[in-house]
N, C-alpha and C positions, 0 to 999 in steps of 0.2 A: 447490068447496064441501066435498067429502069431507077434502082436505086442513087444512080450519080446523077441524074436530071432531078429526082425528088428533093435531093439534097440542094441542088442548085438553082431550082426553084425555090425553096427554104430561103436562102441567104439572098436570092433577088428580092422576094417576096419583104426581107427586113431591111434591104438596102432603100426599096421602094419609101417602106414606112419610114424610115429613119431623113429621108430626104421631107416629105410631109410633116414631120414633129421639126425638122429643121426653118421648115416654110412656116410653121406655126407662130414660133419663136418669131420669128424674123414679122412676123406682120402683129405681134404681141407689141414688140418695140417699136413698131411703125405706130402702132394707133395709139402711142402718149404724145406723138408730135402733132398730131391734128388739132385744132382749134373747136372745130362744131362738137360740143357735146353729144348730139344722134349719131354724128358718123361713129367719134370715139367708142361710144356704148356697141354699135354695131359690130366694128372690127375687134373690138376687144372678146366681146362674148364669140363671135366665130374662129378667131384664133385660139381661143382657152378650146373650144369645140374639137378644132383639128388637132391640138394636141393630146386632147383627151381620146381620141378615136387611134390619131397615128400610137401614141403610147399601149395601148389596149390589146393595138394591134399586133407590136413588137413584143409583146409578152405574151401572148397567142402563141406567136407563129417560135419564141424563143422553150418555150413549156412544151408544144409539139416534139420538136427537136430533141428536147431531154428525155421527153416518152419515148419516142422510137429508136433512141440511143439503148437507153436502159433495156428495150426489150429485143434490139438485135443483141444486145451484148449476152441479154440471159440466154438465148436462145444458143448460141456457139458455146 
């Protein structure tokens, strides 16, 4: 039973991150319409940030998954 929460924690855990690399995006595109060059520079380099983080993330937690696949499978 512990192993069906882990799991399900697993796939919240990348639906989480996949929602943040989407908000990334989304504020990546927002900051070419702004006008003030500081704001621009700002939102730009924080949006490149969260998607460098949410992406990092989603390959974490997706490289987990494969590890512990691989090693219930040997194990049976």
């Amino acid at each position: 039973m512990y192993a069906v929460f882990w799991w399900l924690r697993q796939i919240g855990l990348i639906l989480a991150a996949c929602f943040f690399l989407a908000f990334g995006v989304h504020i990546l595109i927002a900051s070419y319409r702004l006008k003030d060059p500081y704001s621009f520079i700002m939102a730009f380099f924080a949006s490149n940030l969260i998607i460098l983080i949410s992406a990092t993330l989603i390959l974490g937690f997706v490289i987990r998954m494969i590890r512990v696949r691989r090693a219930t499978r040997d194990d049976t």
